[in-house]
PDB file of N, CA, C and O in Angstrom:
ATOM      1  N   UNK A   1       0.840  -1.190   0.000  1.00  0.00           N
ATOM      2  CA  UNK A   1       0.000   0.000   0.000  1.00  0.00           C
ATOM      3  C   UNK A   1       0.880   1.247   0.000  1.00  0.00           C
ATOM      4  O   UNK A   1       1.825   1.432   0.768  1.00  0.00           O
ATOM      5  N   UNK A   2       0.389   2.217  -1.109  1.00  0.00           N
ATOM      6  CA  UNK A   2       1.665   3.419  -1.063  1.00  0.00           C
ATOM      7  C   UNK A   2       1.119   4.345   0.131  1.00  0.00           C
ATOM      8  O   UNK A   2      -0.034   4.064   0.459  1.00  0.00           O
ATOM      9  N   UNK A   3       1.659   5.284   0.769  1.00  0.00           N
ATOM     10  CA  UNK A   3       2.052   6.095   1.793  1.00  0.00           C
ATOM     11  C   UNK A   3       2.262   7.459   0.898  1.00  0.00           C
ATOM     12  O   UNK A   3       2.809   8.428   1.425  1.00  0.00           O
ATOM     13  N   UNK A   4       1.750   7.522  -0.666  1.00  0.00           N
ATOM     14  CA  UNK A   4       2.046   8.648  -1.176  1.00  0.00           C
ATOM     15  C   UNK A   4       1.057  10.078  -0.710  1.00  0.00           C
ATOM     16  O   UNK A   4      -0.113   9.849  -0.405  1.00  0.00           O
ATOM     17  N   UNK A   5       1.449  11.201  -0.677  1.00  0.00           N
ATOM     18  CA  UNK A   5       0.506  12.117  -0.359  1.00  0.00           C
ATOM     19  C   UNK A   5       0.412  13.163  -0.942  1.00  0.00           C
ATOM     20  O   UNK A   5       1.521  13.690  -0.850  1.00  0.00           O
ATOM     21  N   UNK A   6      -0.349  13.893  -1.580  1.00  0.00           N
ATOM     22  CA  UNK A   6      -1.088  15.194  -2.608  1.00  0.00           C
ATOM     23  C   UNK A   6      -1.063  15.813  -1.261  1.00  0.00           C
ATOM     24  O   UNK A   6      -1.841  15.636  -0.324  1.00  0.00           O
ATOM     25  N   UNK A   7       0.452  16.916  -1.383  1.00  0.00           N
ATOM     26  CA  UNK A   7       0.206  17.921  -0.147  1.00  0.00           C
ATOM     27  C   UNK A   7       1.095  19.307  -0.642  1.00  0.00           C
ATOM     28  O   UNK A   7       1.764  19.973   0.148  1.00  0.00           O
ATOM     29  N   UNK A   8       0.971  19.594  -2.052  1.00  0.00           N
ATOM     30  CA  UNK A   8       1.392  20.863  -2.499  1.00  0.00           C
ATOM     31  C   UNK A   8       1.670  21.127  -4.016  1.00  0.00           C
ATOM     32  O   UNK A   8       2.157  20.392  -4.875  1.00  0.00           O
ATOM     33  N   UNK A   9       1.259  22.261  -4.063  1.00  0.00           N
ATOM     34  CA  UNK A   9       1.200  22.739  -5.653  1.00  0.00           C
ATOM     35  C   UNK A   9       2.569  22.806  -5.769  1.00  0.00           C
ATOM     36  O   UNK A   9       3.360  23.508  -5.139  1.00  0.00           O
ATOM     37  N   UNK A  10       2.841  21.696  -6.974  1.00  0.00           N
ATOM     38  CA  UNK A  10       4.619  21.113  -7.359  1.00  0.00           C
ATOM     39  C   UNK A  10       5.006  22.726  -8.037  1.00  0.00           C
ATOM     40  O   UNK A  10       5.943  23.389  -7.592  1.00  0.00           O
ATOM     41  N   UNK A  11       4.174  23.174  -9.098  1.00  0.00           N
ATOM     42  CA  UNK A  11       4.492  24.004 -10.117  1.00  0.00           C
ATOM     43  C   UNK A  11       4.699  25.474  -9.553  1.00  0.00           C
ATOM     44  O   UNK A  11       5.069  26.339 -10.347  1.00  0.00           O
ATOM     45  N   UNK A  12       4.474  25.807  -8.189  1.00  0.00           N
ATOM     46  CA  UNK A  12       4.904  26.811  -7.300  1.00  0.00           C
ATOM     47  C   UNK A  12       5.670  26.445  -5.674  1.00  0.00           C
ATOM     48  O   UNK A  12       5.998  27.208  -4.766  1.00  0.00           O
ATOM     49  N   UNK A  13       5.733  25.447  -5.762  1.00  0.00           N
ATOM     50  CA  UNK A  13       6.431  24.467  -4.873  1.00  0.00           C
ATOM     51  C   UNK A  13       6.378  25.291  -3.225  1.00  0.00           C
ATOM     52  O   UNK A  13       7.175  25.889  -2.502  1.00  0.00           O
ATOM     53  N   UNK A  14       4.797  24.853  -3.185  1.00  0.00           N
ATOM     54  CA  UNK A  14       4.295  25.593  -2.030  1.00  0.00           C
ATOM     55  C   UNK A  14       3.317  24.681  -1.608  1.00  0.00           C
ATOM     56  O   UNK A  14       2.383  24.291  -2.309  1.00  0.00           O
ATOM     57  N   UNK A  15       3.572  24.311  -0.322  1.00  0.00           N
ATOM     58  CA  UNK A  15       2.353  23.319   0.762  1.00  0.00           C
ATOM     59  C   UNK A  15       0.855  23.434   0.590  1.00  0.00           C
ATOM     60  O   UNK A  15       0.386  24.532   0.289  1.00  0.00           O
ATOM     61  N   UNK A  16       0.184  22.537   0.734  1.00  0.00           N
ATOM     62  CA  UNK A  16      -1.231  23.050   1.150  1.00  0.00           C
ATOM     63  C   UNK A  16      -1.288  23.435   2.518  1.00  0.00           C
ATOM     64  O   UNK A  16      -2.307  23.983   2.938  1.00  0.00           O
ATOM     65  N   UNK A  17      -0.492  23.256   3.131  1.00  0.00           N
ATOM     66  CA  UNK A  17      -0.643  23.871   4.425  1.00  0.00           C
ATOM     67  C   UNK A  17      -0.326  25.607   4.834  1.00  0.00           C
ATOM     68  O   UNK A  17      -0.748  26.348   5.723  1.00  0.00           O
ATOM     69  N   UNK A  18       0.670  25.788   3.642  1.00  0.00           N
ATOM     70  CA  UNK A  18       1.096  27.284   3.622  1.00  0.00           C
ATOM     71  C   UNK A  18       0.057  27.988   2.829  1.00  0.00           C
ATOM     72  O   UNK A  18      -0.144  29.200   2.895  1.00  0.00           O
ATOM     73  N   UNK A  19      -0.647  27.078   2.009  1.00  0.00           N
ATOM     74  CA  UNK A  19      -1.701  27.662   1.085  1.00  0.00           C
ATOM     75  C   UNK A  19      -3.014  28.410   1.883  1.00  0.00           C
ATOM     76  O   UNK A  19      -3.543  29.484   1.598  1.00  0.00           O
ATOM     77  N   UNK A  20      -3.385  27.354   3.106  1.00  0.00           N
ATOM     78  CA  UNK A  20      -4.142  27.143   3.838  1.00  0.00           C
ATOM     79  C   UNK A  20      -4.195  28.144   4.797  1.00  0.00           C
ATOM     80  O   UNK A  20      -5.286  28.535   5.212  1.00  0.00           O
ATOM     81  N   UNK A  21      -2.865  28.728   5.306  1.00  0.00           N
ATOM     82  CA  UNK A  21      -2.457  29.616   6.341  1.00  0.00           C
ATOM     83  C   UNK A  21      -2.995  31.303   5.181  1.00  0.00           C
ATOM     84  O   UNK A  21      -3.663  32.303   5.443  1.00  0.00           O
ATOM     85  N   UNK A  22      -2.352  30.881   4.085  1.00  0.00           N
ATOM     86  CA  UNK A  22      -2.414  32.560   3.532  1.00  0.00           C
ATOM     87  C   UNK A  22      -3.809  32.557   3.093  1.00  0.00           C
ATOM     88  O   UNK A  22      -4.315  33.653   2.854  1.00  0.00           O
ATOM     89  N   UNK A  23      -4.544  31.446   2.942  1.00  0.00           N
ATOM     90  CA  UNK A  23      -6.068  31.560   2.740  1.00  0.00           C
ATOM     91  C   UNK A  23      -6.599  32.515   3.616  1.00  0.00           C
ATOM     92  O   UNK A  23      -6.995  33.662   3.407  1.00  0.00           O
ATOM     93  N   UNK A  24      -6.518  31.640   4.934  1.00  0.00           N
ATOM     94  CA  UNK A  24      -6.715  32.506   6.529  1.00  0.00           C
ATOM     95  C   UNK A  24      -6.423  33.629   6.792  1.00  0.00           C
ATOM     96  O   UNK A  24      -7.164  34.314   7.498  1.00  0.00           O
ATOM     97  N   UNK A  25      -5.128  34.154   6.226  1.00  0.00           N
ATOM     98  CA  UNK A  25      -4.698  34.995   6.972  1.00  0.00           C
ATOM     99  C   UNK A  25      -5.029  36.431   6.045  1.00  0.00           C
ATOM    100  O   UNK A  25      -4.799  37.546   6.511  1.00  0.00           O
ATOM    101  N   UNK A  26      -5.726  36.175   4.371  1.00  0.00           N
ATOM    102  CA  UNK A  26      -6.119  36.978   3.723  1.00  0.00           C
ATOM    103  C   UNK A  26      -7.485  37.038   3.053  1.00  0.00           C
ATOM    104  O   UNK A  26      -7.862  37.547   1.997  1.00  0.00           O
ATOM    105  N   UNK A  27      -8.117  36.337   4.033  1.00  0.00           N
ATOM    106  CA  UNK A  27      -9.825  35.749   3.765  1.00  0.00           C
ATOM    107  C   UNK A  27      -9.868  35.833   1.901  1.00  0.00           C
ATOM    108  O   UNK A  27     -10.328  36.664   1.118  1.00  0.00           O
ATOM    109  N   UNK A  28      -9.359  34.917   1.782  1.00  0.00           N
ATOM    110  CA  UNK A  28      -9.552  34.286   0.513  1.00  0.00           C
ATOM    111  C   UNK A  28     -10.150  32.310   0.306  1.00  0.00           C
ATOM    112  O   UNK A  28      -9.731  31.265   0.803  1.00  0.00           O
ATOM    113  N   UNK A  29     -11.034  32.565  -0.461  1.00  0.00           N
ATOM    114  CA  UNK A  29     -11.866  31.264  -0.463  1.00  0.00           C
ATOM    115  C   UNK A  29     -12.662  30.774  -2.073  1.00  0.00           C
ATOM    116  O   UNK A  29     -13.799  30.347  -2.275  1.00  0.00           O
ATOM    117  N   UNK A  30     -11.711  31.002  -2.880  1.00  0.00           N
ATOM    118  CA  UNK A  30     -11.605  30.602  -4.115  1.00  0.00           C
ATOM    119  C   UNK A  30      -9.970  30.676  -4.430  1.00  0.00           C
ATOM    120  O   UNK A  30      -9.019  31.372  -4.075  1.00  0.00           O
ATOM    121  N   UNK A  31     -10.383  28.760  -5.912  1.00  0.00           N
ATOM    122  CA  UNK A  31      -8.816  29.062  -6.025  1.00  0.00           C
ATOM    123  C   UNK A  31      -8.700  30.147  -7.279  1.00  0.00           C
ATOM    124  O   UNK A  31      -7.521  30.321  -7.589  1.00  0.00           O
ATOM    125  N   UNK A  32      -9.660  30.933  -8.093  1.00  0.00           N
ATOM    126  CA  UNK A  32      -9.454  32.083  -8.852  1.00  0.00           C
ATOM    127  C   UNK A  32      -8.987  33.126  -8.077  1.00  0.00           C
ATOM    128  O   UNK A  32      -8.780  34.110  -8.787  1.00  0.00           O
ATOM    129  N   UNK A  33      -8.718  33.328  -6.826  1.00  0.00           N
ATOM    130  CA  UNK A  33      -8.197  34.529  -5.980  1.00  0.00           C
ATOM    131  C   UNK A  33      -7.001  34.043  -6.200  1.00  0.00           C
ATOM    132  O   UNK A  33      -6.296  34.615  -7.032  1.00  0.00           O
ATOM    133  N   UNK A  34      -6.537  32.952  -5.548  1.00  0.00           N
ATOM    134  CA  UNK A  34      -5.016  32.316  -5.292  1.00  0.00           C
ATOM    135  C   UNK A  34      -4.694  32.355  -6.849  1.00  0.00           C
ATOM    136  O   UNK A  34      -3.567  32.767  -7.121  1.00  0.00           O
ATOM    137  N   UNK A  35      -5.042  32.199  -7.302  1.00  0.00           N
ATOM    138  CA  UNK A  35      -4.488  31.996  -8.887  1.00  0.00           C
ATOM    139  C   UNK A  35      -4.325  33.431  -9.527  1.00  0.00           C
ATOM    140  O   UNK A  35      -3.351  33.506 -10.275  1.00  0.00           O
ATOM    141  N   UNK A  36      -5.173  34.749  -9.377  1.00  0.00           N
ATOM    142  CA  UNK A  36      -5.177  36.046  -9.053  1.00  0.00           C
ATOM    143  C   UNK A  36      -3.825  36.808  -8.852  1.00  0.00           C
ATOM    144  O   UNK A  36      -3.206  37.589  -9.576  1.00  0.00           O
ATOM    145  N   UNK A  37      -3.544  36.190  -7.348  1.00  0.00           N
ATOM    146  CA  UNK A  37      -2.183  36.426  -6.817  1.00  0.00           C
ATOM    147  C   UNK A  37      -1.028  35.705  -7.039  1.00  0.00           C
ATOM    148  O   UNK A  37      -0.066  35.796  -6.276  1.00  0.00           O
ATOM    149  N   UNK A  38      -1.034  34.977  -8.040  1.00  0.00           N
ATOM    150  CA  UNK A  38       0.039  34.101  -8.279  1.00  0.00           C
ATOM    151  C   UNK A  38       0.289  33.106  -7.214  1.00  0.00           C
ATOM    152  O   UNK A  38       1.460  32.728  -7.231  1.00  0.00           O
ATOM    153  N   UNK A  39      -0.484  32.523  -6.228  1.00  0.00           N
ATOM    154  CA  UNK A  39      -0.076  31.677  -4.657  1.00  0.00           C
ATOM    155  C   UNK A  39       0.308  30.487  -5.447  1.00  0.00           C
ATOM    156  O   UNK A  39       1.486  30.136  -5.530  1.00  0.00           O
ATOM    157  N   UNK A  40      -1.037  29.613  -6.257  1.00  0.00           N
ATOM    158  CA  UNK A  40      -0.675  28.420  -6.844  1.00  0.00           C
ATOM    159  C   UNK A  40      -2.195  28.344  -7.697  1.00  0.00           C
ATOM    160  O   UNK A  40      -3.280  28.920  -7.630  1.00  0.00           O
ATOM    161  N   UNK A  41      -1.508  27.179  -8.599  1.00  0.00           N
ATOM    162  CA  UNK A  41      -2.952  26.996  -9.430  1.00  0.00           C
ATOM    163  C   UNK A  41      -2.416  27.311 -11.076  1.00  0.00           C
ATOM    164  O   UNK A  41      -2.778  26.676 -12.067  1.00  0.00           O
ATOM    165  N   UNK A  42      -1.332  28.621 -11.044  1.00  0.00           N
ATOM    166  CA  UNK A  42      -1.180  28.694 -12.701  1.00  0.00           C
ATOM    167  C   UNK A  42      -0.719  28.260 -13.390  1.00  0.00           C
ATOM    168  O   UNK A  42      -0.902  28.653 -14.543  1.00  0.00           O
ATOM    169  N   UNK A  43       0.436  26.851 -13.047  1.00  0.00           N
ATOM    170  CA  UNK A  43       0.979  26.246 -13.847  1.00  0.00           C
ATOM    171  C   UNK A  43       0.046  24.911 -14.749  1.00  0.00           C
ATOM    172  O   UNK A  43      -0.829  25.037 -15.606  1.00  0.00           O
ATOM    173  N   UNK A  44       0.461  24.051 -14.336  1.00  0.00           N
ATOM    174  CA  UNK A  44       0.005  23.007 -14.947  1.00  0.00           C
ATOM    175  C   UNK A  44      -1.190  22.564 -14.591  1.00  0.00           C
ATOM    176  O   UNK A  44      -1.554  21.569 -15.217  1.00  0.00           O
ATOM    177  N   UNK A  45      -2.228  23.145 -13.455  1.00  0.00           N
ATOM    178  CA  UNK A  45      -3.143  22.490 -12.954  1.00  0.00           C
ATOM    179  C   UNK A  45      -3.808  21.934 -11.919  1.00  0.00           C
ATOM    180  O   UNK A  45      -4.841  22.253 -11.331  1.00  0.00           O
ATOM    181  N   UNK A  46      -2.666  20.618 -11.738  1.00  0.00           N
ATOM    182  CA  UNK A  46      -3.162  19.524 -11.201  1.00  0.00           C
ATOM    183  C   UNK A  46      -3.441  19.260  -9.701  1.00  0.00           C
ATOM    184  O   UNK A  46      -3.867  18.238  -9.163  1.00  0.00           O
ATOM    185  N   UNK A  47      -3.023  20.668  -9.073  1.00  0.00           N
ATOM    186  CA  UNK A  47      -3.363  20.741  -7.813  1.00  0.00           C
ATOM    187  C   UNK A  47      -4.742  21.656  -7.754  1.00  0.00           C
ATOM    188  O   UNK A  47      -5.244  21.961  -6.672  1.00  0.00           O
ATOM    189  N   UNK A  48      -5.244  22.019  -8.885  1.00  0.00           N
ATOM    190  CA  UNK A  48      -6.687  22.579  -8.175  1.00  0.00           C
ATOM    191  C   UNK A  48      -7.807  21.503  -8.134  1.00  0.00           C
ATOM    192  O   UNK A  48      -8.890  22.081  -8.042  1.00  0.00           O
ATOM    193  N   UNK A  49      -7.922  20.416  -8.161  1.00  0.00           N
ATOM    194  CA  UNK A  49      -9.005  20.053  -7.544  1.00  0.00           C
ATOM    195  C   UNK A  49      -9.000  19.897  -5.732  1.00  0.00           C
ATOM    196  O   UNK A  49      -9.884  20.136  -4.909  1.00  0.00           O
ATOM    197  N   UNK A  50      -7.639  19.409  -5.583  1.00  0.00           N
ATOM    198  CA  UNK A  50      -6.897  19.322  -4.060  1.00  0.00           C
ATOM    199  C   UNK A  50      -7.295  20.936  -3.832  1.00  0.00           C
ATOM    200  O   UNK A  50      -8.286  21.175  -3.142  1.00  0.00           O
ATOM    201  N   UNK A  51      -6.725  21.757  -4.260  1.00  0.00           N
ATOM    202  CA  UNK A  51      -7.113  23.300  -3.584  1.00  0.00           C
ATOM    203  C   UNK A  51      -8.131  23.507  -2.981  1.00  0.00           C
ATOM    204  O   UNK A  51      -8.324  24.032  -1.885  1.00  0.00           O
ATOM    205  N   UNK A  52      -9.241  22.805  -4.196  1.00  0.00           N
ATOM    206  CA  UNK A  52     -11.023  23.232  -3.876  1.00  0.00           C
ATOM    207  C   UNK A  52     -11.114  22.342  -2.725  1.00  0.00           C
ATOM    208  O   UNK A  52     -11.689  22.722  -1.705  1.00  0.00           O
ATOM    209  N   UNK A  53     -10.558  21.117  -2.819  1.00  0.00           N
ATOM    210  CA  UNK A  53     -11.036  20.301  -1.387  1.00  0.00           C
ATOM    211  C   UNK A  53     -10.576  21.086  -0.183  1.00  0.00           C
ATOM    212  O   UNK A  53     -11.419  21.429   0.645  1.00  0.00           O
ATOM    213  N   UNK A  54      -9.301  21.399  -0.021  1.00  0.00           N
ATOM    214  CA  UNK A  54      -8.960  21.777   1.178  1.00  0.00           C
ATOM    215  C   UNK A  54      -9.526  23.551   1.612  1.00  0.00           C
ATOM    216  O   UNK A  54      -9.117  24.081   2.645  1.00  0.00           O
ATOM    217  N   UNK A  55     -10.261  24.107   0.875  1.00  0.00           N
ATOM    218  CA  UNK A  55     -11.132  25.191   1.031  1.00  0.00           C
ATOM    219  C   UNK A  55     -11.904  24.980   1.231  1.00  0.00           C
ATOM    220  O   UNK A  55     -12.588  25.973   1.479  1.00  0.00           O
ATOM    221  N   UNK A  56     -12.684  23.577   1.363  1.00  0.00           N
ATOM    222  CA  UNK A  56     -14.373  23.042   2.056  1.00  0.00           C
ATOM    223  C   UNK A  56     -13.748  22.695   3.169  1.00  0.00           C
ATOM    224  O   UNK A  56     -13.957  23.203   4.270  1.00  0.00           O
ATOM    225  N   UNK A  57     -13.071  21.941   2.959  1.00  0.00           N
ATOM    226  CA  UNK A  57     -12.597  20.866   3.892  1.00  0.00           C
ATOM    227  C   UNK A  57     -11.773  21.607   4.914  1.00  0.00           C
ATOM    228  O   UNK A  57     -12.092  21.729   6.097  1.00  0.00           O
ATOM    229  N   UNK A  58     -10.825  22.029   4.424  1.00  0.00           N
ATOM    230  CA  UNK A  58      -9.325  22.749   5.575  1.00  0.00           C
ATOM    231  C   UNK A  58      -8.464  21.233   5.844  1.00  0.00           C
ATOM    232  O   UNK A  58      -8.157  21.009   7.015  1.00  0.00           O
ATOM    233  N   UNK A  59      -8.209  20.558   5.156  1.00  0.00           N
ATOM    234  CA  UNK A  59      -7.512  19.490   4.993  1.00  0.00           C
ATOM    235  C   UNK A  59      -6.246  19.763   3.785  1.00  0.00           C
ATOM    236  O   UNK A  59      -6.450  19.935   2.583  1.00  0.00           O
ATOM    237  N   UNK A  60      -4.944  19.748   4.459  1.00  0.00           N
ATOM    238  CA  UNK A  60      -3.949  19.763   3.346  1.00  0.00           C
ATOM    239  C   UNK A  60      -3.218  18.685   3.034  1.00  0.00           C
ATOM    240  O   UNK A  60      -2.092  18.979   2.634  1.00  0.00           O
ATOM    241  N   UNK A  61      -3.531  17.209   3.088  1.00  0.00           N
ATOM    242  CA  UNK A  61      -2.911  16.621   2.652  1.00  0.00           C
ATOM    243  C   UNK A  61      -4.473  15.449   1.968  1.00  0.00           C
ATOM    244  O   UNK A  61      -5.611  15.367   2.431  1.00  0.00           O
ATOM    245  N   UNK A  62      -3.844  14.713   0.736  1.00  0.00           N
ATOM    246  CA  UNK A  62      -5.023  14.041   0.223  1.00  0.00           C
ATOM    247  C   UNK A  62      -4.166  12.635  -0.451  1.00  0.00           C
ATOM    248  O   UNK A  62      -2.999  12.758  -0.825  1.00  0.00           O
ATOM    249  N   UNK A  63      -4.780  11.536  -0.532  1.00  0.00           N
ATOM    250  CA  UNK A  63      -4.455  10.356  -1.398  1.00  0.00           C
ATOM    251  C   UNK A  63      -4.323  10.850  -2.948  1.00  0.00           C
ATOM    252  O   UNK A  63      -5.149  11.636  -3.411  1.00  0.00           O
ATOM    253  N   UNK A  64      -3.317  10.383  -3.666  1.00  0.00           N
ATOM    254  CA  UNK A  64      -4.022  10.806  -4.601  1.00  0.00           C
ATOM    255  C   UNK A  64      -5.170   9.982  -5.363  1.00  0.00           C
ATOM    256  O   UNK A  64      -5.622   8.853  -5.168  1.00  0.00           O
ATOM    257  N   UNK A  65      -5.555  11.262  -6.576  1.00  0.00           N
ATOM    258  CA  UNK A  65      -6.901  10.767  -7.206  1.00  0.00           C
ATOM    259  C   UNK A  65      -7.963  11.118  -6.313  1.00  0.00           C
ATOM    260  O   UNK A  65      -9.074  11.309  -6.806  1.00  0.00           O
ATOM    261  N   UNK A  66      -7.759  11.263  -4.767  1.00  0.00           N
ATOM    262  CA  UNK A  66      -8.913  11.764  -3.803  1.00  0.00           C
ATOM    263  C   UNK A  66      -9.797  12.342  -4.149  1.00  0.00           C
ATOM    264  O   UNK A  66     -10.953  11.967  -3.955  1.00  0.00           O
ATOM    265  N   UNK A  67      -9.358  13.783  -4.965  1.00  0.00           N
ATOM    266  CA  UNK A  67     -10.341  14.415  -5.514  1.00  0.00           C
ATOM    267  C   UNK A  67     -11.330  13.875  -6.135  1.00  0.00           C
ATOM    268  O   UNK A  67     -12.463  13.926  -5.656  1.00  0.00           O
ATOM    269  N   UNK A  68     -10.987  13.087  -7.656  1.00  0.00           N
ATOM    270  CA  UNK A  68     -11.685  12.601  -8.831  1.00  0.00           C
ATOM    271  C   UNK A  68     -12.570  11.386  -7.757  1.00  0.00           C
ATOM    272  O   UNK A  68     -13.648  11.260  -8.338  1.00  0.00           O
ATOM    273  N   UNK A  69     -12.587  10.864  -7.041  1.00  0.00           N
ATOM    274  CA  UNK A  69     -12.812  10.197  -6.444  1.00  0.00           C
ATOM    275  C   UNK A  69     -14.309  10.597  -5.876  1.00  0.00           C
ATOM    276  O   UNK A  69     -15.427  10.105  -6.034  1.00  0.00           O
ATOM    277  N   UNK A  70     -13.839  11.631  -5.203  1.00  0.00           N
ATOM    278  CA  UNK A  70     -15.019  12.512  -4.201  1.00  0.00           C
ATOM    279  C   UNK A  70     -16.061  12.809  -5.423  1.00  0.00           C
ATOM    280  O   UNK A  70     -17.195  12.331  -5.435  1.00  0.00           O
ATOM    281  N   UNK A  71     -15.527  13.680  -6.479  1.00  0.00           N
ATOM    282  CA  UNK A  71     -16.262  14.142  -7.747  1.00  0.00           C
ATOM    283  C   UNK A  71     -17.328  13.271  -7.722  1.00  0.00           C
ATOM    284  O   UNK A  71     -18.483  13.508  -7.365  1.00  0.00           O
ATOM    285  N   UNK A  72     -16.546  11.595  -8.386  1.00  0.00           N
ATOM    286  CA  UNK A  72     -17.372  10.711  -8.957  1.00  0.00           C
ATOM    287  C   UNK A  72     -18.697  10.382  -8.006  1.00  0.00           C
ATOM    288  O   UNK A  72     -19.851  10.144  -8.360  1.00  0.00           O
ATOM    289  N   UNK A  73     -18.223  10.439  -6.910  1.00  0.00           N
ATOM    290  CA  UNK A  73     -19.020   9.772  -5.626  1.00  0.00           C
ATOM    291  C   UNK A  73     -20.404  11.061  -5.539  1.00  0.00           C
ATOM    292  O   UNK A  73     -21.537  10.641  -5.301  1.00  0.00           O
ATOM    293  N   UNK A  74     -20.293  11.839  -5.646  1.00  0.00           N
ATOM    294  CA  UNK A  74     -20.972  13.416  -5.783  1.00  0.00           C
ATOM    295  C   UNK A  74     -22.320  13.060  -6.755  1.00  0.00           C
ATOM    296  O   UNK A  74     -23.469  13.259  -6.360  1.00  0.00           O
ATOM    297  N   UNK A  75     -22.027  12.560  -7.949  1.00  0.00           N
ATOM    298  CA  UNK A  75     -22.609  12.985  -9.175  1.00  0.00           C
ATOM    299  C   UNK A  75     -23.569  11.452  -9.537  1.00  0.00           C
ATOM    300  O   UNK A  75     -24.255  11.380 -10.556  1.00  0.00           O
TER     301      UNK A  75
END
């Protein structure tokens, strides 16, 4: 069983936990704000579905695929 963990936007090489703190600390609650300010989100992607989770949630670390996962389970 992997131990791998979805816990930061690679393409700005920044935590969800630091993401999480400047969310807080600048009442921001979309990832079009963070993406706005350059935080994370403009490169390649693949961390905004993880973003949107941990802005419901306040959870910074995820399995991956977690997201697509939750999606499917949703719909």
């Amino acid at each position: 069983m992997s131990s791998a963990t979805v816990d930061k936007c690679i393409c700005h090489r920044r935590k969800f936990s630091d993401i999480n703190k400047y969310c807080h600390n600048h009442d921001i609650s979309t990832v079009e704000k963070l993406q706005d300010e350059g935080i994370c989100s403009t490169g390649c992607g693949l961390c905004i579905p993880y973003i949107r989770m941990m802005l419901k949630t306040g959870r910074t670390a995820f399995k991956p695929g977690e997201s697509f996962k939750e999606k499917s389970e949703s719909t």
